[in-house]
N, C-alpha and C positions, 0 to 999 in steps of 0.2 A: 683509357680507363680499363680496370680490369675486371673479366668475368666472374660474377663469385660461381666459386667451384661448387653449391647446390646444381645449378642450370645444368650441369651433365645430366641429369637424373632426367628433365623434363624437355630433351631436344628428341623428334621424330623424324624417323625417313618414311617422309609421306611418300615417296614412291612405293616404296615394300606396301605400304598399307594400302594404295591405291590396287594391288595385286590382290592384300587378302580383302580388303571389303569395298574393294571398288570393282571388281570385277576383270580387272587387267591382266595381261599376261607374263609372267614372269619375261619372257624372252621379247618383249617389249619394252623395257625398262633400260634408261640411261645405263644402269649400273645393274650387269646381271648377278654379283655377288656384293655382299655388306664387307667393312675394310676385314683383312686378313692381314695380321703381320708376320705372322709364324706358321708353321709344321703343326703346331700345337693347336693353334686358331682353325687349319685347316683341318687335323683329324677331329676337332669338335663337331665340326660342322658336317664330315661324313659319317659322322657318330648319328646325330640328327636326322638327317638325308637317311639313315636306316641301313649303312656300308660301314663295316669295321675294318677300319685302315692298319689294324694290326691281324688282322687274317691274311695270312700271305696268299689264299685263292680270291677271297676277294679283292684282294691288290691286284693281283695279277688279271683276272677280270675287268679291274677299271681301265687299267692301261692296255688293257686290247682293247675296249670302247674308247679308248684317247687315240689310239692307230687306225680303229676303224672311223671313226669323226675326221681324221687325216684324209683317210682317201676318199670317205662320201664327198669331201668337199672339193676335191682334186673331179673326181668324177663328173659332179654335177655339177657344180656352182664355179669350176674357173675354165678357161678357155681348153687349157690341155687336156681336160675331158670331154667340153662339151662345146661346141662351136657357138651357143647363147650366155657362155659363161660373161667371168668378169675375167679384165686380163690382169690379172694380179697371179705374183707367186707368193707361196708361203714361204712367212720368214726365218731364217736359219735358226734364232732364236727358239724357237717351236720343235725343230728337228734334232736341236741337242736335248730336248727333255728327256732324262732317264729316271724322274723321279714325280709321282702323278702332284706331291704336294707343290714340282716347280710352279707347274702349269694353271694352280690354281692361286697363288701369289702372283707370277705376273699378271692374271686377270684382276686382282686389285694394287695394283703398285699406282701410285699417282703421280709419280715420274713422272713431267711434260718430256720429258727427254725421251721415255719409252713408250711413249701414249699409244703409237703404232701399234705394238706390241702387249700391250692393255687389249686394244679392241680385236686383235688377234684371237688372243686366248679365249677372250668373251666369246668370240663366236664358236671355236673346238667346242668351250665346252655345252653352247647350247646343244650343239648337234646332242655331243656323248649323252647330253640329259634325254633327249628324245631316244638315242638309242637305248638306252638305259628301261627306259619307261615302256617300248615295244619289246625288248627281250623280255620283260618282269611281269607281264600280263597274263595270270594265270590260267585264264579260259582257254590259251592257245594250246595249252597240254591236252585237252579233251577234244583240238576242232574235229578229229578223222570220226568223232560218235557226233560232234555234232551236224558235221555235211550229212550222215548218211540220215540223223532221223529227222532233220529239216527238209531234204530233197526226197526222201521217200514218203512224205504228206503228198507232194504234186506227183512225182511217179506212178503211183496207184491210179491216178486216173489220166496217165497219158497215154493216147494209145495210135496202133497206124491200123488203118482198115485195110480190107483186102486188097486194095488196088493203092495200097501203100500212102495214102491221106493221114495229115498227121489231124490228132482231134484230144481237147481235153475234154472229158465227161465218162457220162457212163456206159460202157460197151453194150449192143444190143437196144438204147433206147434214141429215143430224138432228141435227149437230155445230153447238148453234147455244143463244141464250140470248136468250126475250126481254123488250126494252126497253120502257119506258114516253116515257123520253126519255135522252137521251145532251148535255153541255154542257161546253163549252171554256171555259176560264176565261182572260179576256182579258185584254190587260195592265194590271199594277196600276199606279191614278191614284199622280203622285205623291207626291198631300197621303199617302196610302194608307199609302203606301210608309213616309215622315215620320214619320207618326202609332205605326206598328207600330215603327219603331226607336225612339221617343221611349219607347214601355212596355219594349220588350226590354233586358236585362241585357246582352246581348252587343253593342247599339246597333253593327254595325256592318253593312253590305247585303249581304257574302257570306253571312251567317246566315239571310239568310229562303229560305225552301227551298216557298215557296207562287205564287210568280210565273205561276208557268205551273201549269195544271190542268186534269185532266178529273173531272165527274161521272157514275156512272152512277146512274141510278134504274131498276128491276126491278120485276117487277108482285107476286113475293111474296119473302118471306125467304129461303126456302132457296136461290134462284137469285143473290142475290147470291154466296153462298158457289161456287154451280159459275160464276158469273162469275169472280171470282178465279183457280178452279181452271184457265178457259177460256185467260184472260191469260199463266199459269205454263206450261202447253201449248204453248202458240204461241212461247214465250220473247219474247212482249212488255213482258215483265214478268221480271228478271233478278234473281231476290233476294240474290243477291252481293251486287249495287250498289244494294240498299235503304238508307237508313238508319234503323236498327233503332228509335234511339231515337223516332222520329219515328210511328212504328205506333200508332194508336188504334182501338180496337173496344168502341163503348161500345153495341152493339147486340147481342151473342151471348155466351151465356156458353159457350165455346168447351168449357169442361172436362164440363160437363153434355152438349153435344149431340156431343160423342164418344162419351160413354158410348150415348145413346141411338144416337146413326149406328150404330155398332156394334153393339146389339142389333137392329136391320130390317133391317142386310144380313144378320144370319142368320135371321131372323123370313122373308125374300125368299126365300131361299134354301130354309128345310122348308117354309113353305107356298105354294110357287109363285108369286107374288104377280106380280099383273098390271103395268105399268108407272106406270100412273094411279094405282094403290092407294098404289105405294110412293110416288109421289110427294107424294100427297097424306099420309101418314104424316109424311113426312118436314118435309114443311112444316106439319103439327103441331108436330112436336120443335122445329125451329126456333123458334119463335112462343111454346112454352113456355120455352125456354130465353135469352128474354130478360132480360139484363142490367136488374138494379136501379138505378135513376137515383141517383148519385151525382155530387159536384164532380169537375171535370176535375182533375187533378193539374198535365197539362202545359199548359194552357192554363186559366188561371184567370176567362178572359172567356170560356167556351163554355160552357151553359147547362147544368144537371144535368140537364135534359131533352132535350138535344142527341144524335141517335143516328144514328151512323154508324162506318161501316170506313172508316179512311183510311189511307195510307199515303205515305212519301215515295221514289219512284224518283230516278236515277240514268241519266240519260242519255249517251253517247260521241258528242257532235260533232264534226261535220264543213265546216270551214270554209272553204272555198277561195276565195283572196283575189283579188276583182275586179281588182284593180290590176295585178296580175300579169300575167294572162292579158291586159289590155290594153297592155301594156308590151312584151312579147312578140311582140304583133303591132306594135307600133312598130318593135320591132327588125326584122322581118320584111322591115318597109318602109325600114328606112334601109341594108338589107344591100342590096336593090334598086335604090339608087338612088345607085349611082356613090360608098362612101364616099371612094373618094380625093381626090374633087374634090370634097365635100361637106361642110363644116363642121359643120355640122347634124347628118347623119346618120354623124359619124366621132364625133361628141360623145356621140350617144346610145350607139353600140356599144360606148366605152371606160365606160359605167357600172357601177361597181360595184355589183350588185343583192342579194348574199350576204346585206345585211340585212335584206332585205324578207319580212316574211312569206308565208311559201308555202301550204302546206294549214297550218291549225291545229284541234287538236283537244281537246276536255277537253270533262268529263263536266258537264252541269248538270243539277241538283235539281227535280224535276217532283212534283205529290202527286196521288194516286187519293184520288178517295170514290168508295164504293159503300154506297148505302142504298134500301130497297124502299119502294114509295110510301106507306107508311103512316107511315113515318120520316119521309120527305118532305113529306106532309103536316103532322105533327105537328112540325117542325122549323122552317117558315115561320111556324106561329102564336107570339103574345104572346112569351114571353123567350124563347124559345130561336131566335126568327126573327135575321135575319143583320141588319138595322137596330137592332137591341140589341143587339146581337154590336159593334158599329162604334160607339155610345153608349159600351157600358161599356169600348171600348178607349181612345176620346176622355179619358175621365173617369179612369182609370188614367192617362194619361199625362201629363193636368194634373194630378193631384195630385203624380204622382212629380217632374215638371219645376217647380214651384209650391210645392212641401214649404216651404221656407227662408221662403218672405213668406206662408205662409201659418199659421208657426209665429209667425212674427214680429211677423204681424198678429192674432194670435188669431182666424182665421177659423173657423167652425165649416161644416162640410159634410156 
């Protein structure tokens, strides 16, 4: 029987839809692109994507993100670079692309004859999309203003006393907490970066909220917690502009050493208790009320041995635009210098400058740890160390980018 030809108008790819209002991830999906039959089909759809396929820089830009998705994959994800890879080579089919529109045809050709060669391309071009998406992420133009005025909120109050004690607080008072060591987290490489959006569901670079960091490490438990409390004092720490979901404490079980804080500050209190007493009390309680190692929930790569307080701030930059202030003094100099009779400097005076960026400002995403060195020690050894943390992220992201040839191929891992 035959279809009447209205029914094109009302068939759905509930996949695609499951991405936009199911909350799924493009790079999840059977079919990472809708059918293309043409050059024409594809420059539409880079038209869309927000890339003009007839700008010969941005061509040429896309196809060095199709060579660089080439070798992250060689790198990371097959054996010739990475002794956890998969032992697969890529197909020669891939190697003769000299045209970006090949590459995105073969990823929808429905050839069973080239079906290999389908889930090939599907996976270059998840990569390119993630490289794509971390090169094009605007904030990263500004991070050198924004490490120095995120790390210079904590700088101001780090200091080493005379006999070389590291301490955050205030110099000169007992308002002070101390350190074992104190660590800036520099910026992330951008395989780093790649690699983290290739596991992420949200795969897109406004979402990682770890770029920038500080650590502290404390010489016992309970001073992490009056660190914190130190931070919230100072309002170097603004928990308005935390984000909440981002908070992890897999070191303290918070609801037990309330109970207990609050039975020693009245324990302090009838039996007069000396300073050192309570403190040492208190860093009991602490120590006792550590949290049972269990799987991370929000991070399925951090080791159930992994223990620390972290959290994700919320910073208000402030950016004021170089170009400006020298543009300003241009002008300065061509108002000095005879505009009437000066072509030059009557040129620059009639510029319209309304569009240029002046101060700019917006908030970006900074995260604390704070862990006591027994954490810290116990947190660099065997799984729960950060080179198995970066292992098990590798290997999550080649399975989830790999899924399709790897069902395909009956690989077993």
């Amino acid at each position: 029987m035959e279809r009447p030809s209205y029914l094109e108008k009302y068939l759905f790819d509930w996949e695609i839809f499951d991405v936009v209002i199911g909350g799924r991830s493009a790079l999840d999906t059977k079919n990472f692109l809708g059918p293309m039959g043409s050059s024409d089909e594809v420059n539409q759809f880079l038209k869309g994507y927000g890339l003009d396929p007839n700008d010969p820089v941005a061509k040429s830009e896309l196809f060095g993100s199709f060579q660089e998705a080439m070798q992250f994959i060689r790198r990371y994800f097959l054996t010739e670079g990475n002794p956890d890879g998969l032992d697969l080579k890529v197909p020669n089919s891939l190697l003769m692309i000299s045209d970006i529109s090949q590459l995105f045809l073969m990823a929808t050709d429905d050839n069973i004859n080239k079906r290999e060669d389908k889930l090939w391309a599907e996976v270059v071009l998840k990569v390119m999309h993630t490289i794509i998406h971390a090169d094009k992420d605007l904030r990263s133009n500004y991070f050198g203003i924004v490490q120095t005025q995120i790390f210079d909120r904590f700088y101001k109050y780090i200091f080493r006393s005379d006999d070389d004690k590291l301490f955050i607080g205030v110099k000169g008072t007992d308002d002070v907490v101390p350190l074992v060591d104190f660590e800036t987290k520099s910026k992330k490489t951008r395989e780093s970066v790649i690699i983290k959006l290739l596991h992420k569901a949200e795969n897109v670079a406004e979402e990682l909220f770890d770029r920038v960091g500080v650590r502290f490490i404390t010489h016992s438990r309970f001073d992490t917690l009056r660190l914190i409390r130190f931070l919230l004092e100072k309002n170097i720490v603004i928990p308005h502009n935390n984000k909440p979901s981002r908070a992890v404490n897999t070191m303290i079980d918070m609801v037990k050493f309330k109970e207990a804080h609050q039975t020693l500050l009245k324990m302090a209190i009838r039996n007069n208790l000396s300073e050192d007493r309570f403190l040492s009390a208190m860093e009991r309680a602490a120590v006792e009320s550590q949290l049972t190692p269990s799987e991370s929930e929000k991070n399925k790569h951090t080791s159930k041995a992994y223990q620390s307080i972290q959290f994700t701030c919320r910073q208000l930059i402030e950016y004021k635009n170089p170009f400006l202030q020298e543009f300003n003094e241009l002008r300065r100099l061509a108002k000095s210098n005879n505009p009437e009779e000066n072509e030059l400097a009557r040129r620059v005076l009639s510029m319209d400058i309304s569009l240029v960026a002046r101060d700019i400002r917006f908030f970006y995403p900074y995260e604390i740890q704070v862990v006591d060195q027994e954490a810290f020690r116990e947190n660099s050894q065997g799984d729960a160390s950060h080179q198995e943390y970066k292992r098990q992220q590798v290997q999550s992201a080649m399975r989830r980018i790999f899924k399709s040839i790897i069902e395909f191929k009956k690989i077993k891992i």
